[in-house]
C-alpha positions as CSV (number, residue, x, y, z in Angstrom):
1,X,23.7,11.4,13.4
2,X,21.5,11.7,16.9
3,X,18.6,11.7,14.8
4,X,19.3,8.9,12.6
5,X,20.1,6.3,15.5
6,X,17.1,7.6,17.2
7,X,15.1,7.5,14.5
8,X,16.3,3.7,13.8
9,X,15.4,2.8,17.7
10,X,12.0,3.9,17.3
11,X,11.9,1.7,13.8
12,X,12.7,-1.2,15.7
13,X,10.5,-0.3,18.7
14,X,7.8,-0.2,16.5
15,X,9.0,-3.5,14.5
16,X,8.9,-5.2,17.6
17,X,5.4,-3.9,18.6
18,X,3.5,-5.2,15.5
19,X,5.3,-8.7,15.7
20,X,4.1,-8.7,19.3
21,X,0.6,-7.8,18.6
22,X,0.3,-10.3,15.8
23,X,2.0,-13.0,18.3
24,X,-0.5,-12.1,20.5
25,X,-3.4,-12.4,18.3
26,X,-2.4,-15.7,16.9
27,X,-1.9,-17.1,20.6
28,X,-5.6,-16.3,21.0
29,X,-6.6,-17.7,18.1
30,X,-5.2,-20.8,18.6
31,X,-6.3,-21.1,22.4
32,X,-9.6,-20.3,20.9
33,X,-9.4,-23.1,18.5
34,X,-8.1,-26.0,20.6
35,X,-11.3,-25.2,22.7
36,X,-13.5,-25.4,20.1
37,X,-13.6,-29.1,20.7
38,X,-16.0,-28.6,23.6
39,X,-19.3,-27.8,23.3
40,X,-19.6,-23.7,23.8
41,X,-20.4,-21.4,21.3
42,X,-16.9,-19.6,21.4
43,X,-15.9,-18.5,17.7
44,X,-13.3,-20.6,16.0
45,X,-12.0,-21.1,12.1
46,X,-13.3,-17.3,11.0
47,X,-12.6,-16.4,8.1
48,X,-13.8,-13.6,5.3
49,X,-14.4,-14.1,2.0
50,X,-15.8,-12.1,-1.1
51,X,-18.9,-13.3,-2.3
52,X,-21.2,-10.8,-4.2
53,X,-19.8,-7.3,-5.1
54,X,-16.8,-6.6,-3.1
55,X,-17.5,-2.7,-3.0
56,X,-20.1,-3.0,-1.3
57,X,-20.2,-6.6,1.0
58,X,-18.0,-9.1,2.5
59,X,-19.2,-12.5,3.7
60,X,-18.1,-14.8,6.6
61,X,-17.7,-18.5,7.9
62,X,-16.9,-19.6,11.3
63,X,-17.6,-23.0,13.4
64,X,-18.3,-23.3,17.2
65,X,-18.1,-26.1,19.2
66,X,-21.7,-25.9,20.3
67,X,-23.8,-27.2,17.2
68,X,-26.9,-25.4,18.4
69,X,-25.3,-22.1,18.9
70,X,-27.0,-19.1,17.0
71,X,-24.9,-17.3,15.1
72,X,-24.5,-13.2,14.4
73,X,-22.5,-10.8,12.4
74,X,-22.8,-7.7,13.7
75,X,-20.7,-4.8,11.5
76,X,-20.6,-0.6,12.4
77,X,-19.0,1.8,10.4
78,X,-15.1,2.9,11.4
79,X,-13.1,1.6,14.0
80,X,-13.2,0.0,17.1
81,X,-17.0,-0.2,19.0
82,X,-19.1,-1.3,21.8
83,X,-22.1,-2.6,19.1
84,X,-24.4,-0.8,21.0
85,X,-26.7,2.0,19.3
86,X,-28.7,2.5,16.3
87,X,-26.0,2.2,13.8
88,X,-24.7,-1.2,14.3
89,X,-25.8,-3.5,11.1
90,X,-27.2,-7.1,12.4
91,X,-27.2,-9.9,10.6
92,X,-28.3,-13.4,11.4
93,X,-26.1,-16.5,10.1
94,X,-27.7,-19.5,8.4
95,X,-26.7,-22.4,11.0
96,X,-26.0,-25.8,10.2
97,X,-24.2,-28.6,11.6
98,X,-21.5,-30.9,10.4
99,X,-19.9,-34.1,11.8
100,X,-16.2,-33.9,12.5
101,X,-13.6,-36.3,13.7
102,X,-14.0,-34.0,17.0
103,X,-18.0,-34.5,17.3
104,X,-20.6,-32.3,16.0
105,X,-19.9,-29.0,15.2
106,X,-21.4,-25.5,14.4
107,X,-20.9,-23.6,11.0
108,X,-21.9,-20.3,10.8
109,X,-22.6,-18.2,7.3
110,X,-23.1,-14.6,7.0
111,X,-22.9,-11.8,4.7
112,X,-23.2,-8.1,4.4
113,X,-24.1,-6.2,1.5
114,X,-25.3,-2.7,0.8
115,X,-22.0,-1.3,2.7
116,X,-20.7,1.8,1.1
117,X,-17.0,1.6,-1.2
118,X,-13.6,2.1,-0.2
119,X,-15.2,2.7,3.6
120,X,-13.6,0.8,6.9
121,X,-16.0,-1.2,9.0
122,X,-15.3,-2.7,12.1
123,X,-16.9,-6.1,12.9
124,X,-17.6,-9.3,15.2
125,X,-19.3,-12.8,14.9
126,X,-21.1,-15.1,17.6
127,X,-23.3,-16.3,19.5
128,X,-26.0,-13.7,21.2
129,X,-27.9,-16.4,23.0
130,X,-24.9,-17.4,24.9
131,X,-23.0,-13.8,24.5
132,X,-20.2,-15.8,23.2
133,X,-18.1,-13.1,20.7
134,X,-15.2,-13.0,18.0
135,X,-12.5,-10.3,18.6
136,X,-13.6,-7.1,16.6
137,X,-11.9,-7.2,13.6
138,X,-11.9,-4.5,10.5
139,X,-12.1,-4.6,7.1
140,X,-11.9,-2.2,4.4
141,X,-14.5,-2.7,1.2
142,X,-13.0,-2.1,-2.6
143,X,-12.5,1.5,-3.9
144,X,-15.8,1.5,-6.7
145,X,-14.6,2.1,-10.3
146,X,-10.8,1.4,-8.6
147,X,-7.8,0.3,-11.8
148,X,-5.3,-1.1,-8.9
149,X,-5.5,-4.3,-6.4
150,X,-3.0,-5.8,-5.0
151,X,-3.3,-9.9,-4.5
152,X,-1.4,-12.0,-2.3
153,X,-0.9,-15.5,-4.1
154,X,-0.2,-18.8,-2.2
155,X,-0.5,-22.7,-2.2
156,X,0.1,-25.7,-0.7
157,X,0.5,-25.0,3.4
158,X,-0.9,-28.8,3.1
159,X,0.1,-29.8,7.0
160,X,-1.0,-31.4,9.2
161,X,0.8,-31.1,12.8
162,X,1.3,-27.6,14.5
163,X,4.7,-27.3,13.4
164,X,3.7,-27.6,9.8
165,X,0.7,-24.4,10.1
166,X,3.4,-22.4,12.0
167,X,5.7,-22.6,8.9
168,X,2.3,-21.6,7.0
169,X,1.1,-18.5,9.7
170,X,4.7,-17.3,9.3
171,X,4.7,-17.8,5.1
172,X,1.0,-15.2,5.2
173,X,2.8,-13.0,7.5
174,X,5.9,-12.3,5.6
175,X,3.4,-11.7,2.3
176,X,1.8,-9.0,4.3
177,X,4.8,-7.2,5.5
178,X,5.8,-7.1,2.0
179,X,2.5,-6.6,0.7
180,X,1.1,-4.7,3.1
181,X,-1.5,-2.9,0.8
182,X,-3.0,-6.0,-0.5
183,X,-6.6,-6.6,-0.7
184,X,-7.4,-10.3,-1.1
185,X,-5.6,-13.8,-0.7
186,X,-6.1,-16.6,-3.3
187,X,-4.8,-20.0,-2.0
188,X,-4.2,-22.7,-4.9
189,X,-5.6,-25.2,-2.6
190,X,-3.4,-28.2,-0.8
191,X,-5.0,-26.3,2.7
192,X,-4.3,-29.5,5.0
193,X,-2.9,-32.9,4.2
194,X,-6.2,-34.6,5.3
195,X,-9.4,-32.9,5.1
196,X,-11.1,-34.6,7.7
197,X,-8.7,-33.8,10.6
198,X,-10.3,-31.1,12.3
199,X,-7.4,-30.2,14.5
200,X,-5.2,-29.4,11.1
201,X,-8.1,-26.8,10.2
202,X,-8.0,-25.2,13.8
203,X,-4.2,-24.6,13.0
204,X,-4.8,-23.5,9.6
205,X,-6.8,-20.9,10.4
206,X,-5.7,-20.1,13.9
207,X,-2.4,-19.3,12.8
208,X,-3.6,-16.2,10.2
209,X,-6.8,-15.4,12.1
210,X,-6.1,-11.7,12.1
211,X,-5.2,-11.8,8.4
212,X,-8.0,-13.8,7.2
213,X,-10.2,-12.0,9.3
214,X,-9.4,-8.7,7.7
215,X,-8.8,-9.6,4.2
216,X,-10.5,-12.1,2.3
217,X,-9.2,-15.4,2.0
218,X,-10.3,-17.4,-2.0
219,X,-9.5,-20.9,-2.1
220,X,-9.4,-23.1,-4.6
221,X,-10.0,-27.1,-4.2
222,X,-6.6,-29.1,-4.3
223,X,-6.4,-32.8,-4.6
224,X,-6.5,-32.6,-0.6
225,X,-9.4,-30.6,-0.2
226,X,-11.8,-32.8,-2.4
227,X,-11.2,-36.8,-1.9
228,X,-13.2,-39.4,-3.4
229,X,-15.4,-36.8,-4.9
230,X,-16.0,-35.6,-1.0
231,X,-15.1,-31.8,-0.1
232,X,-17.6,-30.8,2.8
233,X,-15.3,-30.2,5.2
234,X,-13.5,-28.1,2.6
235,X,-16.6,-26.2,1.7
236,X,-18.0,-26.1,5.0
237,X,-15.1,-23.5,5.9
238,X,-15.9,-20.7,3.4
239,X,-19.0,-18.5,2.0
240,X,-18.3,-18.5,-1.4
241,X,-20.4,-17.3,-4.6
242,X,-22.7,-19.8,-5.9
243,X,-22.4,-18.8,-9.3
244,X,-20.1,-21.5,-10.4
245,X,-20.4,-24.7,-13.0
246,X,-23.7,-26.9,-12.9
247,X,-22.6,-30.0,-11.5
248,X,-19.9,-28.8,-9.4
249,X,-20.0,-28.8,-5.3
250,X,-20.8,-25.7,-4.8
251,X,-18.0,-23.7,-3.4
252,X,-15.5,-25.9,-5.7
253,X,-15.8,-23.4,-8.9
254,X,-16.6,-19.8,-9.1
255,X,-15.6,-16.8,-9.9
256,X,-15.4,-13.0,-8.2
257,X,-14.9,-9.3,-9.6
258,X,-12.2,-7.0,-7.2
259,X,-11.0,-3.9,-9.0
260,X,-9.8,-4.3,-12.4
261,X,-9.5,-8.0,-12.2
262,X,-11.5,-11.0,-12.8
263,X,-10.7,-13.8,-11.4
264,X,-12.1,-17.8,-12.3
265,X,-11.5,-20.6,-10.0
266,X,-11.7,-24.2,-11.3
267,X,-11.6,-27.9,-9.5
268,X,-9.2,-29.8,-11.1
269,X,-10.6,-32.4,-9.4
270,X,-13.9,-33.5,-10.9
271,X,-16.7,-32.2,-13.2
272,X,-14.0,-30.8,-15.9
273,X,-16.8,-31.2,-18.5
274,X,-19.0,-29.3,-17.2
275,X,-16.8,-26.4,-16.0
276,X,-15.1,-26.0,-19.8
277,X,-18.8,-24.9,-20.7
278,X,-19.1,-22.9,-17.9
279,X,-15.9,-20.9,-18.5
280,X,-16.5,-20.2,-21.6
281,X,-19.6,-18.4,-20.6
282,X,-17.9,-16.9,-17.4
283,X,-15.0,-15.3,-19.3
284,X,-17.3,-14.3,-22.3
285,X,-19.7,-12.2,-19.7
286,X,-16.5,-10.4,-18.2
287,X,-16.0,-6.9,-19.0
288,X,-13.0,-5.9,-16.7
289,X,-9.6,-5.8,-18.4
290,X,-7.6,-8.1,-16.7
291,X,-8.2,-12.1,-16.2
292,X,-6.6,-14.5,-13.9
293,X,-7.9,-18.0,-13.6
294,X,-6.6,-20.0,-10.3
295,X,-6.8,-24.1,-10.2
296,X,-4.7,-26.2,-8.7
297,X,-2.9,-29.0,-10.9
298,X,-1.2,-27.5,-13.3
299,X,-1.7,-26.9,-17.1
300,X,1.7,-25.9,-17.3
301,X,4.0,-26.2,-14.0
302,X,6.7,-28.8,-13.2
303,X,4.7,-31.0,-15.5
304,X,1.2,-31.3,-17.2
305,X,-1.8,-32.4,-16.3
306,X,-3.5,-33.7,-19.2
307,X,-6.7,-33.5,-18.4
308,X,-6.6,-29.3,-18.6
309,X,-6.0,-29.7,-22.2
310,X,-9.7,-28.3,-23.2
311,X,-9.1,-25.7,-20.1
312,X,-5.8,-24.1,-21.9
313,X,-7.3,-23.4,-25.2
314,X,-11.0,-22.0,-23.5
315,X,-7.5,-19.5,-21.5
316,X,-6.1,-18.9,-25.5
317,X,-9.5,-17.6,-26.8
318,X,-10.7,-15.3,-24.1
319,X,-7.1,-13.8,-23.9
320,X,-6.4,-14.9,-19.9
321,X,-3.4,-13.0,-18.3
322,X,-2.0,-15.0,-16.0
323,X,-3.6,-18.7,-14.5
324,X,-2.0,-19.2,-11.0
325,X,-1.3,-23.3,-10.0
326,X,-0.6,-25.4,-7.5
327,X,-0.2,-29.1,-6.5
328,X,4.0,-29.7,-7.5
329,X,5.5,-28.2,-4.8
330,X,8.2,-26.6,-7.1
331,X,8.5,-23.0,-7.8
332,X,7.8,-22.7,-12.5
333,X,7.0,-19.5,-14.1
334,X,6.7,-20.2,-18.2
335,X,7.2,-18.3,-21.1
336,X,3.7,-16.6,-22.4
337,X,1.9,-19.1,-24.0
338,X,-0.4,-19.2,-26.5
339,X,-1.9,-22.9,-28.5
340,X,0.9,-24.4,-26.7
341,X,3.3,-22.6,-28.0
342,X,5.8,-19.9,-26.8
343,X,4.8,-16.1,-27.9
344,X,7.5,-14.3,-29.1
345,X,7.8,-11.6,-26.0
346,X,9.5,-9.1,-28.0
347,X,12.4,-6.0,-27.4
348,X,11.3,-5.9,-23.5
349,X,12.2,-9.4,-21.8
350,X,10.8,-8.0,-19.0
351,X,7.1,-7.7,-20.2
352,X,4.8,-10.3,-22.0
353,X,1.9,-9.4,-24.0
354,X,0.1,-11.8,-26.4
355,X,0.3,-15.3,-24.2
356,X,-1.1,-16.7,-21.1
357,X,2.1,-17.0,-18.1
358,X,1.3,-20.1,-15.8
359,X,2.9,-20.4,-12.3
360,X,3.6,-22.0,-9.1
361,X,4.4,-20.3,-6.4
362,X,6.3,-23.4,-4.5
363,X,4.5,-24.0,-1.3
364,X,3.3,-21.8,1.5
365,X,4.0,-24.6,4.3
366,X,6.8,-27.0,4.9
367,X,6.7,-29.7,2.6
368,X,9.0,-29.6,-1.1
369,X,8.9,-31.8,-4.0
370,X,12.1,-32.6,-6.0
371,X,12.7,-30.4,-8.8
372,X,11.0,-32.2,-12.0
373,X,12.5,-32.0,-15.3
374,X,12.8,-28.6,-17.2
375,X,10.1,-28.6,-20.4
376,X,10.2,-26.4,-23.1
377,X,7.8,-23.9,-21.8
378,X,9.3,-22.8,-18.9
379,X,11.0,-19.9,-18.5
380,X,11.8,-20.1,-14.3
381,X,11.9,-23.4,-12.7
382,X,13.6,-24.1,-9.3
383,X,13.4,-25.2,-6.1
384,X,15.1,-23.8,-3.7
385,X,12.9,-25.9,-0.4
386,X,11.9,-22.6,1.2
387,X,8.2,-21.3,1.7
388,X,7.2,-18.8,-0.5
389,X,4.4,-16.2,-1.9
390,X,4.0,-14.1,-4.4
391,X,2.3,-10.3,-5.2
392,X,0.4,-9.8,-7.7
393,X,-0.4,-5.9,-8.5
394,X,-2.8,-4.4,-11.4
395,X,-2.2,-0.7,-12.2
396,X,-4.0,0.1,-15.0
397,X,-2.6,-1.5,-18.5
398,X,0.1,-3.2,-15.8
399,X,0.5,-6.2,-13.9
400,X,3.2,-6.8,-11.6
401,X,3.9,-10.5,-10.5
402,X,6.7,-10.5,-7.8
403,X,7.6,-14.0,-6.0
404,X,9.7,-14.1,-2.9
405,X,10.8,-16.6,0.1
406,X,10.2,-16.3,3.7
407,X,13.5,-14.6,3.9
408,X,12.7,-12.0,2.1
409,X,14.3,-12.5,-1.2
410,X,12.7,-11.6,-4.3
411,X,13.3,-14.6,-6.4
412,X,11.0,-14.2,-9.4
413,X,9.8,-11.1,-11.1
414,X,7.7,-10.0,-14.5
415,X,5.6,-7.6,-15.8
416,X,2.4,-8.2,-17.9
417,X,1.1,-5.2,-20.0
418,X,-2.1,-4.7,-22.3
């Protein structure tokens, strides 16, 4: 009984520790980006994406307040270094400036490649001119040839004053302690409420800069990243492949490889033509197993948006597991679907084969729509106005979708099998 209670102190100890550290870090991070309205070159809005092959490279974005500052990635193998020696990897950033509601700003590009597979590498960004540095942060490359990945799915932390990106940095927190395993982040886009405040980006990412830093965050372009055909301050924030539809602003569509997973993004918000043709193409030339496509407005969530129509049956004929939406602010899982109708799921209600499943995850910050009417396709629909994420876990001819609230309550659960 001794041994039990002390065993239980040290949990807590521990418990307490973490939420500390991870306190601590965000308190830097956010000191660091309210003074990135001056004009150093102190590192501010980092965060880590996958761009090429995610075995073997990561790629970063950051700003700095000094739109002259040079810019360095500067990567060693294992934990923790000085970055002095032979074996630390330099990279230069491609520099460019933007104009923010905050003046003129830096924005910083790098990526790595040629790093070996499921190794840990330990990393920092700045400037070397002014000597300026990032925390070192670590990340871990994907297993080659790997059948599991876990992803974190959100949407919609859409806010826009501190209180709002709390609710969000605690939302990504609570995925990680109950995902702690997982690998990449895809946000259905919604990021801030207005694209052009610079402050709400400083909060955004201030508030997860450990997270985002160490896994890779995808994003997809919401209806509040992308105004009046205008997403550069959207884009501006992430390295992201350039392999997506002709016509597209680049960054806006695209599509990455982690694992046993493929995953599309499309921009519900313009150049729908032109990404139908690309899709096609995209899904045809995937050979992995399993295919998610993430966009924001919704094919099939608390309502429909029309203008998906040619999107949904391009999802039918490629055989798409599972497209992950945004935009209503309402938590809707629906039935498989397949030509817009429901597919029969069979003696297991519990798994779905033959049929696309289309959700929303709620929202990851602090804003909630009313619950819209119930349609024929959907098989969960609530809202229950508290933040939530989901995990989503492929293990081999499985895939696990689990949603939860900030609480900690699992409130939506199914399994997909091939």
């Amino acid at each position: 009984m001794k041994d039990m209670k002390l065993f239980i102190i040290i949990g807590i100890i521990v418990a307490v520790l973490i939420a500390l550290a991870l306190g601590a870090e965000r308190f830097r991070a956010l000191q660091t980006a309210e003074g990135g309205a001056d004009d150093s070159g102190a590192v501010f809005d980092l965060v880590s994406t996958v761009k090429g092959d995610a075995a073997t490279g990561r790629a970063f974005t950051w700003y700095t307040g000094d739109a002259g500052a040079d810019g360095w990635l500067e990567v060693v193998r294992g934990g923790a270094s000085a970055f002095t020696g032979g074996d630390v990897i330099q990279v230069q950033a491609a520099s460019t400036t933007i104009k923010t509601d905050s003046g003129k700003k830096g924005v910083h590009k790098a990526e790595i490649t040629g790093l070996e597979p499921g190794t840990r590498y330990s990393y920092r960004v700045g400037s070397r001119t002014e000597g300026l540095w990032s925390p070192t942060y670590e990340f871990t490359t994907a297993e080659a040839g790997s059948e599991q990945v876990t992803f974190i799915n959100v949407t919609d932390s859409q806010g826009s004053t501190a209180a709002d990106f709390a609710v969000w940095g605690d939302t990504l927190e609570q995925a990680f302690k109950t995902f702690p395993a997982a690998q990449v982040i895809v946000h259905n886009g919604d990021l801030t409420e207005d694209p052009e405040d610079s402050a709400a980006w400083n909060s955004f990412f201030g508030n997860v800069q450990a997270l985002i830093a160490r896994v890779p965050l995808m994003p997809v372009t919401g209806n509040h990243d992308e105004v009046d055909g205008e997403a550069e301050l959207f884009t501006s924030h992430f390295n992201l492949p350039d392999n997506g539809a002709k016509g597209s602003i680049p960054g806006t569509s695209y599509s990455i490889d982690y694992g046993p997973v493929h995953v599309a993004v499309l921009n519900t918000e313009s150049n729908l033509k032109k990404q139908s043709d690309w899709l096609k193409k995209d899904l045809a030339g995937t050979d992995k197993p399993w295919t998610i496509v993430a966009m924001h407005r919704p094919a099939y969530g608390g309502n429909m948006y029309s203008k998906v129509e040619d999107w949904t049956e391009i999802f039918d004929k490629y055989n798409v597991d599972l497209v992950l939406q945004g935009h209503n602010h309402e938590y809707s899982r629906s039935y498989p679907l397949r030509g817009g109708k429901i597919v029969t799921e069979g003696a297991d209600p519990a798994a779905a084969t033959g049929g696309t499943v289309y959700v929303v995850t709620n929202a990851s910050g602090a804003k909630f729509n009313e619950k819209k009417e119930d349609q024929f396709y959907h098989k969960v629909h609530f809202q229950n106005h508290q933040p939530m994420f989901a995990g989503i876990t492929v293990s081999g001819d499985t895939l696990t979708y689990q949603a939860y609230d900030t609480s900690g309550n699992k409130l939506d659960e199914f399994v997909l099998r091939h």
